[in-house]
VOSE-169081 format. One line per 5 residues: number of its first residue (from 1); their letters; for each residue x, y, z of C-alpha. Coordinates in Angstrom, 3 decimals, m for minus. Each point is the difference from the previous one (the first is absolute). Layout:
NUM = A = X,Y,Z ~ ...
This chain:
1 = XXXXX = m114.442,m68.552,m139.221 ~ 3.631,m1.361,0.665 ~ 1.121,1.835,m3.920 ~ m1.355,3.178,1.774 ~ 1.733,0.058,3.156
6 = XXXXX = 3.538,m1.018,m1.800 ~ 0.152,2.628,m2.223 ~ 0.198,2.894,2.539 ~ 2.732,m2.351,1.993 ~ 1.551,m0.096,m3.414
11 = XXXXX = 0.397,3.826,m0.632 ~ 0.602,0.441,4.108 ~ 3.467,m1.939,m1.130 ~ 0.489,1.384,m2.827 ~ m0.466,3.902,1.494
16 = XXXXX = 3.037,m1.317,2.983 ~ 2.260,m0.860,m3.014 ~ m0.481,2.633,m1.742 ~ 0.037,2.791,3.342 ~ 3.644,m2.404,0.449
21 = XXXXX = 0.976,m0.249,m3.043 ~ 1.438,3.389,0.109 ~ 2.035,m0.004,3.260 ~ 2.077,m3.128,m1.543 ~ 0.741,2.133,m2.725
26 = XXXXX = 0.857,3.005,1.551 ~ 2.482,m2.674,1.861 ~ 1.657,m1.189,m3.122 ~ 0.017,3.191,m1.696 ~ 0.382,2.774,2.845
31 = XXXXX = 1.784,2.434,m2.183 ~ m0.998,3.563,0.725 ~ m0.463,2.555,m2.727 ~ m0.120,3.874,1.218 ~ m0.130,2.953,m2.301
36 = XXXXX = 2.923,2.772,1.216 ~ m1.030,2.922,1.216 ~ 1.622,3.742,m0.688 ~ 3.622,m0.846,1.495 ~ 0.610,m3.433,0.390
41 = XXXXX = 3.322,m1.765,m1.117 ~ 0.470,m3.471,0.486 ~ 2.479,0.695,2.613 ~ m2.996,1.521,2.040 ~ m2.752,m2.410,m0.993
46 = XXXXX = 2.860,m2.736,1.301 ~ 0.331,1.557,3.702 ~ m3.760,0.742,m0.100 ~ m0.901,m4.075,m0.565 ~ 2.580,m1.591,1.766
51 = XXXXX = 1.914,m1.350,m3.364 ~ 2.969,m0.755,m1.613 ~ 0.681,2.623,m2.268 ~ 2.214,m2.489,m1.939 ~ m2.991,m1.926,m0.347
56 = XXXXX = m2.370,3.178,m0.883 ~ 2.409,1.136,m2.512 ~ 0.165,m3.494,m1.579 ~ m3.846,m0.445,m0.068 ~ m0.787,3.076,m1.759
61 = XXXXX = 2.818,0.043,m2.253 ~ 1.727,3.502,1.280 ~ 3.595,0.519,0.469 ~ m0.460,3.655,1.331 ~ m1.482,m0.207,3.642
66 = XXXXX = m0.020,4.120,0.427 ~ m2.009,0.497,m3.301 ~ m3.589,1.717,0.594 ~ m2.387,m2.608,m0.885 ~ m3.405,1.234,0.743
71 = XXXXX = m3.201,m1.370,m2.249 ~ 2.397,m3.031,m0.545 ~ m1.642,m3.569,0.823 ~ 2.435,m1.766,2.477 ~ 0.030,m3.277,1.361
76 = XXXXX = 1.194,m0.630,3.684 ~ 1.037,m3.416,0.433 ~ m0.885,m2.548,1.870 ~ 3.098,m1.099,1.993 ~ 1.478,m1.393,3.365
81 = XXXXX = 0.515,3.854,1.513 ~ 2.034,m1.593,2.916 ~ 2.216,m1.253,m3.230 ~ 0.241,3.573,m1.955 ~ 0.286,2.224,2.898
86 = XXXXX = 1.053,3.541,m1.212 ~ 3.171,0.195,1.621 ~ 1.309,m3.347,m2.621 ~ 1.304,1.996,m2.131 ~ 1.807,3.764,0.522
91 = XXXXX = m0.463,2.731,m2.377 ~ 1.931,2.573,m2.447 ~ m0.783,2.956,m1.113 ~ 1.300,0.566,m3.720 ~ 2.472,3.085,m0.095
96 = XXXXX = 1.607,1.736,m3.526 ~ 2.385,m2.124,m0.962 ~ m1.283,m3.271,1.193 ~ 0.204,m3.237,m2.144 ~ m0.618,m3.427,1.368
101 = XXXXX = 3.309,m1.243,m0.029 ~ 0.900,3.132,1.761 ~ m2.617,m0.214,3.082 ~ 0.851,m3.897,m0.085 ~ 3.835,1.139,0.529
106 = XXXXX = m0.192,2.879,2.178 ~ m2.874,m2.351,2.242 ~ 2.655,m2.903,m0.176 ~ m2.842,m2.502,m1.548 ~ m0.292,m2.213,m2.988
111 = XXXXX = m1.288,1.344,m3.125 ~ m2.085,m2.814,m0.361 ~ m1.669,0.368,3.058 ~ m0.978,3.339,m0.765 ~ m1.397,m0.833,m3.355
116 = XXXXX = m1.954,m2.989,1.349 ~ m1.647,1.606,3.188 ~ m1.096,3.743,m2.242 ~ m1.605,m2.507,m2.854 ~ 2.835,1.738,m2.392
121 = XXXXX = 2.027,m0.431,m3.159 ~ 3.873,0.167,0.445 ~ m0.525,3.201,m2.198 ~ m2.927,1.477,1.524 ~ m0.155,3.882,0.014
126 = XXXXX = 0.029,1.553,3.326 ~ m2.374,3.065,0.888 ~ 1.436,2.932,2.082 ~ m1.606,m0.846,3.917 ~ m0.992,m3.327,m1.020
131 = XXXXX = m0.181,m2.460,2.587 ~ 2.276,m3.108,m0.405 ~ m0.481,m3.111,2.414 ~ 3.394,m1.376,1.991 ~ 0.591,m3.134,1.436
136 = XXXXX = 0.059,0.307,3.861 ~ 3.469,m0.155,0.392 ~ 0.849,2.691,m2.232 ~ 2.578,2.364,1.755 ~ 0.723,3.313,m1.721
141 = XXXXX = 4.044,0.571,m0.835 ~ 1.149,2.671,2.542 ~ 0.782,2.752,m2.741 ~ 0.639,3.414,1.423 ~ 1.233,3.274,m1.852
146 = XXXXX = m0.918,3.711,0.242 ~ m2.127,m0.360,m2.651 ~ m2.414,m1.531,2.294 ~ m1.124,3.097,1.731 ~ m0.912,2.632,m2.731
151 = XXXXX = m3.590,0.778,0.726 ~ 0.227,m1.943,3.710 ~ 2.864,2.443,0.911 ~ m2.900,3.402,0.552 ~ m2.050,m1.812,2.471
156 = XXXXX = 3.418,m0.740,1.984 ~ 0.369,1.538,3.398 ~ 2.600,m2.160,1.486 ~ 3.149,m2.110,m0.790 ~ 1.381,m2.977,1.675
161 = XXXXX = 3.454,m1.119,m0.798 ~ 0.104,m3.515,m0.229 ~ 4.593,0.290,0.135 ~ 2.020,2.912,0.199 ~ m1.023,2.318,m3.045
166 = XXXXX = 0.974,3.342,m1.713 ~ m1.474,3.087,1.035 ~ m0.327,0.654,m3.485 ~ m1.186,m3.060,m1.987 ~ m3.013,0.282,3.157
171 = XXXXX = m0.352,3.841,m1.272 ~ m0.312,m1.194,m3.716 ~ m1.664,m3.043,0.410 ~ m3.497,1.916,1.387 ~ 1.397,2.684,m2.547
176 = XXXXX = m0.001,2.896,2.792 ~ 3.347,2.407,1.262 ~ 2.408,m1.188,1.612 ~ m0.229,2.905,2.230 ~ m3.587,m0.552,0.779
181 = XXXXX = 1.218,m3.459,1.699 ~ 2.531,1.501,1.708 ~ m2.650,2.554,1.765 ~ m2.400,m2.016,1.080 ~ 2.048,m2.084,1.923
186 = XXXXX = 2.354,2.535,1.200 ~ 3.225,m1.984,m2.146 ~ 3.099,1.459,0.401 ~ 1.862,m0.687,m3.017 ~ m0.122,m3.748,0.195
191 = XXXXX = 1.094,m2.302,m3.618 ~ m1.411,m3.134,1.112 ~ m2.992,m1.192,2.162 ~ m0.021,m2.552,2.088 ~ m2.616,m2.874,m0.045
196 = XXXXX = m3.131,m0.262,1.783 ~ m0.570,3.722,m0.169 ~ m3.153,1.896,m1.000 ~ 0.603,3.745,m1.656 ~ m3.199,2.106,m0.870
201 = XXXXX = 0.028,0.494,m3.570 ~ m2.988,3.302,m0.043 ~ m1.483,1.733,2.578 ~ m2.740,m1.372,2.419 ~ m3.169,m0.564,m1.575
206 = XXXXX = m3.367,m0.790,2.409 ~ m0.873,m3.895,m0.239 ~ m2.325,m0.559,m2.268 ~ m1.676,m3.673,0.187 ~ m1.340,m1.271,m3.849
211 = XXXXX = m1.857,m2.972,0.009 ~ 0.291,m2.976,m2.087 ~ m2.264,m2.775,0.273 ~ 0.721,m1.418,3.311 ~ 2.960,1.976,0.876
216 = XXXXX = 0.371,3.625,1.081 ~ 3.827,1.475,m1.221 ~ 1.531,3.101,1.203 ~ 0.801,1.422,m2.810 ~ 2.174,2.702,1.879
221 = XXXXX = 2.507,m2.728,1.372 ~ 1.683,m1.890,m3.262 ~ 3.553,m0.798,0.429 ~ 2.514,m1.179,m2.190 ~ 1.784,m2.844,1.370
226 = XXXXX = 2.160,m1.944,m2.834 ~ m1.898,0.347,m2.714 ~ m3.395,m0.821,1.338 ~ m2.439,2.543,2.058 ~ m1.528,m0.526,3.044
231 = XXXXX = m3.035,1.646,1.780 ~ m1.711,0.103,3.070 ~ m3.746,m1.955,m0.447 ~ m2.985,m1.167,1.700 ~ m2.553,m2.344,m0.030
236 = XXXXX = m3.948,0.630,m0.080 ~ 0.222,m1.352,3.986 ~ 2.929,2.852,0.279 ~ 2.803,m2.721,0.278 ~ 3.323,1.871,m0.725
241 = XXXXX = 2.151,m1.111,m2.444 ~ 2.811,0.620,m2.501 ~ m0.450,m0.497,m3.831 ~ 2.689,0.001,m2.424 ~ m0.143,0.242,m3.466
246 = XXXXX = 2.681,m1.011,m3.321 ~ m0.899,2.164,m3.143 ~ 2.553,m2.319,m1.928 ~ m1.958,m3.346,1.227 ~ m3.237,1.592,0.323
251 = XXXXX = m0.517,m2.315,3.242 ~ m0.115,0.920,3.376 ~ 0.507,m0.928,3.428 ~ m1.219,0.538,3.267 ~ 0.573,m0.308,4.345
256 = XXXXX = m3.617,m1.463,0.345 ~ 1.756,m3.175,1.629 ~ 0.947,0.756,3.062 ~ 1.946,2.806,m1.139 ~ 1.690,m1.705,m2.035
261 = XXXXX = 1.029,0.597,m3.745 ~ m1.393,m3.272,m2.237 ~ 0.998,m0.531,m3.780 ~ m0.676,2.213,m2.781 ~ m3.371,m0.920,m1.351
266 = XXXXX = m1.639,1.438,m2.865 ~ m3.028,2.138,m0.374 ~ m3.469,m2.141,m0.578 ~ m2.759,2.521,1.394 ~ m1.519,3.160,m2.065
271 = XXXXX = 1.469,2.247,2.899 ~ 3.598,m1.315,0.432 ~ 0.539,0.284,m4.224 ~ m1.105,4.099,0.480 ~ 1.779,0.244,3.209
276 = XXXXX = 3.452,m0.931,m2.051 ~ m1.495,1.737,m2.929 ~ m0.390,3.566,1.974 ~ 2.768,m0.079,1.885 ~ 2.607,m1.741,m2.785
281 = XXXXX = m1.443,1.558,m3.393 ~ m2.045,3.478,1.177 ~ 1.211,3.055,0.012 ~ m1.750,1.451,2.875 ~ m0.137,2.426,3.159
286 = X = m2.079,m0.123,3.003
């Protein structure tokens, strides 16, 4: 009689263990697989769970965080997401012409660090919009020429000078007449602007707001203002806003604060890489 009633107390225990069992496993071993689905990258499976996309990169061996990966087994780490927030590291778009020592120079950055944090070789080839990760304090080299407008220049409606320029240069620079300046804002016959003035470059267009993301742009309002191009934007909760944008950095910048301009900080989201993409690289009219 006692034999019978301890085996059913015996496999009572047993079934606890083994219902347990599994949750100290999943403890130990809480890495998560996920399949990709039609246009993931790592950079987007990173912002979607919360991780370091050092660390995702690492894990699944990639050095190419824009690459289309769908059908592709990936693991997501388990890791201290307070530690790996996504805002660790900043991030670089790979232009023509780019190397690693170059982005390292023109970033003002060790090589090394570069090499170390993208899981690279010091020879490693680059891939045209290829996303390289930069220490935090990475500050792009202010670098400003006329061949920084080229495409940029069309969707131009306005230019600020930034110290006294030539009429001229402005009128080649956004590669319209000089004579066209000079009529829209009722010039004389002037050589030389002064600073802190805004000439129409084309006639008035309607506003037109394009949306990206989170933001709203007026596409109608770009200015060129030494070398960068700014823009009136909104928020989602219609909280205006200026937005400026570097085609030779591919960063941006912005008046969120207060109205007030912070530091240059490079693209991370889907929308802010096409926003500098359409407006720096297409060829375009609204």
């Amino acid at each position: 009689m006692i034999i019978k009633i301890k085996a059913p107390i015996v496999l009572f225990y047993i079934n606890i263990i083994i219902f347990i069992l599994p949750i100290f496993t999943l403890k130990v071993n809480s890495e998560t697989k996920i399949i990709a689905k039609s246009g993931d990258t790592l950079l987007k499976i990173s912002n979607q769970y919360g991780v370091s996309l050092k660390q995702l990169m690492y894990k699944n061996n990639f050095n190419d965080a824009t690459k289309i990966i769908e059908g592709k087994v990936i693991i997501i780490p388990d890791i201290d997401i307070n530690k790996y927030k996504n805002n660790e590291y900043l991030t670089y778009k790979v232009i023509k012409g780019d190397t690693l020592y170059k982005i390292a120079r023109d970033h003002n950055v060790s090589l090394n660090d570069i090499i170390s944090i993208n899981n690279l070789q010091n020879d490693s080839y680059l891939k045209l919009n290829q996303i390289i990760l930069l220490p935090k304090g990475a500050t792009p080299k202010e670098i400003i020429s006329i061949e920084n407008i080229k495409v940029a220049s069309k969707k131009v409606f306005y230019h600020q000078t930034a110290k006294t320029e030539d009429l001229s240069t402005i009128a080649y620079v956004h590669k319209i007449p000089i004579e066209q300046v000079k009529t829209l804002n009722k010039l004389n016959d002037p050589i030389k602007i002064k600073p802190n003035i805004k000439l129409k470059l084309r006639k008035y267009k309607p506003s037109k707001w394009i949306k990206y993301g989170s933001l709203i742009v007026d596409w109608s309002d770009w200015t060129y203002f030494d070398g960068n191009y700014i823009a009136q934007s909104k928020t989602k909760k219609n909280k205006a806003f200026y937005l400026a944008l570097s085609c030779k950095k591919r960063a941006l910048n912005n008046t969120l604060n207060n109205s007030y301009w912070t530091s240059w900080y490079f693209p991370e989201t889907d929308f802010e890489f096409k926003l500098i993409n359409d407006f720096c690289d297409q060829d375009f009219n609204f």
